[in-house]
N, C-alpha and C positions, 0 to 999 in steps of 0.2 A: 338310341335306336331300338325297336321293338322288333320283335321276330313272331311272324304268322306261321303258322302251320295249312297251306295250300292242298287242298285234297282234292283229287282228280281238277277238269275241266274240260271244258268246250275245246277245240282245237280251230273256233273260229278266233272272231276278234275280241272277244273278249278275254281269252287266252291268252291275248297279246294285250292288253289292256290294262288288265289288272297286276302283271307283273311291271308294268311301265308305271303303275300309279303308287304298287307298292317302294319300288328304287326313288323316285322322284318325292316321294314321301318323308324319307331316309332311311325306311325302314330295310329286313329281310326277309327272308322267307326260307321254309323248306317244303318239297314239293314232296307228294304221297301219294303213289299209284300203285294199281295191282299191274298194272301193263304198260312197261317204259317205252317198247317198241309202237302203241300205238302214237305218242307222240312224237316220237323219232321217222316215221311215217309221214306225217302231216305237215312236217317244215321241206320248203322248196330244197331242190339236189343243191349241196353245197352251204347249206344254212344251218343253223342250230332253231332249235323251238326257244323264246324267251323264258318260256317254266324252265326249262332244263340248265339256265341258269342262276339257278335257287342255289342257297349257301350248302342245302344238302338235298339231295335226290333219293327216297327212299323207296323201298317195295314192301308193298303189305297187300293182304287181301281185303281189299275197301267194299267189297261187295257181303261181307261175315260180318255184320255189326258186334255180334256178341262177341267174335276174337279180336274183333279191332280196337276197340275200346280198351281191354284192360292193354295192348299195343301202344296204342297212341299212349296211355299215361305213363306207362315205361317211359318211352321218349320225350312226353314233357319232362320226367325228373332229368332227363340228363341236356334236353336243350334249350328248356323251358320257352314254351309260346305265349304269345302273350295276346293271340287272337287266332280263329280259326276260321277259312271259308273257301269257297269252292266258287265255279261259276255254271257247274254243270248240275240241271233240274234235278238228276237223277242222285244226285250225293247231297244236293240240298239239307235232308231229314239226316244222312248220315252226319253231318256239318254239327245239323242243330245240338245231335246227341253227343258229340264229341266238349262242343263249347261244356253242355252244361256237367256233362262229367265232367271236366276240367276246372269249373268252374271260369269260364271267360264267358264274355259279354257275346251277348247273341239273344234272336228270339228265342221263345220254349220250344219244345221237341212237338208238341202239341199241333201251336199254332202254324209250325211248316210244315206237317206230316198233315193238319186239312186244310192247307194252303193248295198243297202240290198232290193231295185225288181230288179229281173231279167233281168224283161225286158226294165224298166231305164236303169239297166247300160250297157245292150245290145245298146239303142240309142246313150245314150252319147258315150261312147266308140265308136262306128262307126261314128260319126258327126266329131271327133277327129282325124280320119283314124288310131285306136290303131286297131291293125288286131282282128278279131273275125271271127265263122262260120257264112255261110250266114246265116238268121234267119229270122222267123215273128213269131210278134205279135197277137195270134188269140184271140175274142171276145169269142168262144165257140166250141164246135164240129161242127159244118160244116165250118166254120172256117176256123180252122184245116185242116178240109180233102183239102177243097180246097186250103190252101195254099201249101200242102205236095203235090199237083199234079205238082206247078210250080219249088219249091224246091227239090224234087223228094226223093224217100229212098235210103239206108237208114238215118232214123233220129233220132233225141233224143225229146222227149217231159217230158215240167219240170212244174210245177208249176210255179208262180213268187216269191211265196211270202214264200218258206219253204226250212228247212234247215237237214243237214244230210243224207242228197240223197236220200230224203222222197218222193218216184210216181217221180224218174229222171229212163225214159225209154226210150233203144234202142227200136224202130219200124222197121221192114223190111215193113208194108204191110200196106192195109187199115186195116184190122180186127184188129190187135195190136194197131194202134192208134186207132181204136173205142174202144179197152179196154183200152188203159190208160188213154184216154179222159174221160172215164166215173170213173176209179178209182179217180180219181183228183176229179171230182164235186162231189164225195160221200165222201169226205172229204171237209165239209164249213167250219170246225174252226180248228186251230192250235190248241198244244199242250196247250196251255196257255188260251184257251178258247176265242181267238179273230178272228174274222171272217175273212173268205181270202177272198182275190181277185178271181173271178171267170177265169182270164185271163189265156191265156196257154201259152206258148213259145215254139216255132218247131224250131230248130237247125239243121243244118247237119253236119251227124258225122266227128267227128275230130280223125283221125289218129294220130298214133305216143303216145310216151308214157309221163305222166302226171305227174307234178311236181308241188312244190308250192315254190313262195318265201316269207319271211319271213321278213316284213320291219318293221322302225322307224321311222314314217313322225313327224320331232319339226320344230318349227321354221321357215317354209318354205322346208324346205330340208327332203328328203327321204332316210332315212340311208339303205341300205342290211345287211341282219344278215347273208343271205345263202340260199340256196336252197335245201329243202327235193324232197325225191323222195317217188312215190307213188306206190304202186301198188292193182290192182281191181279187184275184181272179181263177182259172184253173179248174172251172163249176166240174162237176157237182163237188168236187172238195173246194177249200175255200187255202187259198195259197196267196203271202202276201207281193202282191208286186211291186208296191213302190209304200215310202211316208214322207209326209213334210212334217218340219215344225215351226213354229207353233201352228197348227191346225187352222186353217181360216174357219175359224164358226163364231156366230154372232154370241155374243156374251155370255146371255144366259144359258146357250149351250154348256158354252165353257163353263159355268157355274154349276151346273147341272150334270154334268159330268166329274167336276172335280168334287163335287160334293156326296156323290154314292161312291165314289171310290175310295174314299175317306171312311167309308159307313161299310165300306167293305175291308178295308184294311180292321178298322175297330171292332166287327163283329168277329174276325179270324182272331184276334188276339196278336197282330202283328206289331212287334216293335223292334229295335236294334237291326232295322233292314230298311235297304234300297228295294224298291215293289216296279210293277209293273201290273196297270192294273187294265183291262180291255173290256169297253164297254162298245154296245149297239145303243143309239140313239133315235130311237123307236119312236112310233107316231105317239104311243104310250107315256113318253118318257125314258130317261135314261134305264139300261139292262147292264146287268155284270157277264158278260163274257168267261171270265176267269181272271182270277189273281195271282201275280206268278212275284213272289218272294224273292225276287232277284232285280239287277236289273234289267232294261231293254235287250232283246239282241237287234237283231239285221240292222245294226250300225245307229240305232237310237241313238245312244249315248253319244256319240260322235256327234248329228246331228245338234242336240240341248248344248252340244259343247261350242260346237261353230256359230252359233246364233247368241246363247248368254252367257258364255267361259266359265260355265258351274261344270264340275269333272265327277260326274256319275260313278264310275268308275273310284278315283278319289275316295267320296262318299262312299261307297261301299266299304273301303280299307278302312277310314275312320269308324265307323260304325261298330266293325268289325275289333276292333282295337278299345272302343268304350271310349271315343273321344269324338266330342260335338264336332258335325260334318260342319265345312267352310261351306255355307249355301249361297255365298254374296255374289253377284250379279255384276258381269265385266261389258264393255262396249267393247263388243269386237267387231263391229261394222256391218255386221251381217243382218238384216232385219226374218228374213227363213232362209231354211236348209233343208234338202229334198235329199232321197237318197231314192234308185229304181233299181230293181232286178230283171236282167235277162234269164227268162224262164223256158227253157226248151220246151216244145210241144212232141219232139219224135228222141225214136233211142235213136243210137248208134254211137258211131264214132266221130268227136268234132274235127275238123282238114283247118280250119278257120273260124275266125271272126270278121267279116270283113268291115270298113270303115273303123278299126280301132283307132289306125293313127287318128284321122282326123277328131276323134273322142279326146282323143289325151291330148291336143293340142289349142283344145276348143277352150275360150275365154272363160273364166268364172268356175270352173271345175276344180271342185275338191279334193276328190278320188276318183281315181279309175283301174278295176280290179277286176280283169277277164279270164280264164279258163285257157290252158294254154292245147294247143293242138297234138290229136293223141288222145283226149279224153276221153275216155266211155259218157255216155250221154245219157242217160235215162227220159222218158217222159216224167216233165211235173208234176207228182203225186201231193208232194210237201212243200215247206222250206227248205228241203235238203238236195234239191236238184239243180240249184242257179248254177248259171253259166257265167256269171262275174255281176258287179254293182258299178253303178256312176253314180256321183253326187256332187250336186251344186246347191248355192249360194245366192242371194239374190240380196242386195245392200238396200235398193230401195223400198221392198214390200213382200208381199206371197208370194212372188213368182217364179220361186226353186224347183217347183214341181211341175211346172210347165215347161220350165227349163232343160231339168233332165228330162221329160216326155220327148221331148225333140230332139235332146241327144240319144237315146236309146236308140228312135226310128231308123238313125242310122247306122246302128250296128246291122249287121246279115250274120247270123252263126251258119255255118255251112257244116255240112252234117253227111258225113258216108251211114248212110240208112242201111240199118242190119239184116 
């Protein structure tokens, strides 16, 4: 039995994911936060959070790399780990540097820390000639403006350093980038309470529609698990609202897509990692969106899993542990899997969902995981606004995502307007 050392996470499903893949494994784990109440918080009245049934639950301050580290090696001498990893973007680099002070298996501190800034991996990636949109680097709002006069609109302005498509805005004009320049500096700390980067990234937009591929770098070598497909909405930010997989696209998309995400993983220097890699497939040709070191969220993994029994998830703990991922390929009857979010468009407060039952009773459905009445509601900004997911299945062909489209229609969220 191997024992991990789990440092912070998500408090979605991958949270729950990865301690299900660690047990099932045979392994253990001990879990390492600076803030136990935040996941004490996020499991339903009357439930436990699956992390918090780690063999040991401890507190440190994860957000102080310098005190954490000679921390953590304390505690290997006494419970010795024998892999380290996390699932939240934001402790990613802390991860990377723990592993290799420890000496356990993992990528370098390097290749995740210009994984996970923007505008890192916007360099490297172009030093490489891996294609990307033109881009700059700006120190601040004027910046900004003046780089968007040479790069011209429209463009996308993103933070570097935040995840879930948190202030990533289309711009037609100056006045939109003066507001999302200023939305971004009115945000200095991440969710996790650590301070960002003031830096901004101006992109020009990428045409064509957005996909991700889904990889396993061991060994040296970058295995494909497959390409999902995306689709967005929530303009001018870009919020995802539904994926199928496998992606219906004609071949050499699929070739062409899993071939610069490959060239994106090898110019970062990425190995001993599950990736997630999101490209626009341009009239140009394939673009790199970003490379996220991790794997899928909004229920990917699920997805790859319902359609070829390969456990994403799984793969990451192996990885994690310095033992060849099981990549072998199961019939599980399913030929795609769709998964769609309900995305509020107003705040308030939700009274309802209406049409759930007939959601959860409907043929072919995978999940269904709604928002319960009572909730504070926000308008759509990100991914962090959904009001629950459904997912289906489809045995004979692509049609999981026409599938849920039609189940979705029939939910109504009813909403006490603030």
């Amino acid at each position: 039995m191997a024992h991990l050392l789990v440092v912070e996470s998500w408090v979605g499903s991958m949270s729950r994911l990865l301690p299900r893949a660690i047990r099932e494994g045979g392994h253990a784990f001990t879990f390492l936060t600076r803030d136990l109440h935040h996941y004490l918080r996020s499991a339903p009245e009357g439930t436990a959070h699956p992390l918090l049934a780690a063999r040991n639950v401890l507190t440190a301050e994860t957000n102080d790399i310098d005190a954490l580290l000679p921390e953590v090696e304390r505690l290997h001498g006494a419970l010795g780990f024998d892999g380290v990893l996390t699932s939240c973007d934001y402790y990613l680099p802390t991860v990377a540097r723990i592993a290799a002070r420890l000496g356990l298996p993992g990528p370098t501190p390097e290749a995740v820390e210009n994984a996970c800034r923007k505008d890192t991996t916007r360099r490297v990636l172009g030093d490489a000639g891996v294609p990307g949109p033109r881009f700059a680097v700006c120190a601040d709002r004027a910046a900004a403006e003046e780089a968007a006069r040479e790069l011209g609109f429209p463009l996308v302005v993103k933070p570097v350093d935040l995840c879930a498509g948190m202030y990533v805005r289309r711009v037609d004009d100056e006045r939109e980038l003066a507001e999302a320049c200023r939305a971004i500096a009115d945000f200095p700390l991440n969710a996790r309470g650590q301070l960002r980067a003031p830096v901004l990234l101006l992109e020009t937009l990428l045409d064509g529609p957005e996909v991700s591929v889904e990889t396993v770098s061991f060994g040296g070598t970058t295995h494909v698990v497959g390409v999902t497909d995306k689709s967005l909405g929530g303009a001018p930010a870009f919020i995802e609202t539904g994926h199928m997989f496998p992606a219906p696209l004609a071949p050499a998309d699929v070739e062409a897509a899993q071939d610069t995400a490959v060239l994106a993983i090898k110019a970062l220097g990425l190995d001993a990692v599950v990736a997630h890699t999101e490209i626009r497939l341009t009239a140009a040709g394939p673009r790199v969106v970003e490379v996220n070191p991790r794997p899928a969220g909004n229920r990917i993994t699920e997805l790859v899993r319902h359609v070829t029994g390969l456990d994403l998830a799984a793969a990451c703990v192996d990885v994690a542990l310095g033992q060849a991922p099981d990549l072998r390929r199961r019939d599980t009857g399913l030929r795609s899997a769709a998964v769609g979010f309900l995305v509020p468009d107003v705040a308030g407060t939700l009274e309802a969902i209406e049409g759930s039952a007939e959601v959860h009773a409907a043929q072919g459905v995978l999940e269904v995981q709604l928002a319960e009445p009572g909730r504070v509601v926000k308008a759509a900004g990100s991914n962090n606004e959904y009001l629950g997911h459904v997912m289906a299945g489809d045995a004979e062909g692509l049609g999981a995502r026409a599938r849920v489209e039609a189940l979705l229609s029939g939910l109504r969220p009813r909403v006490s307007v603030r």
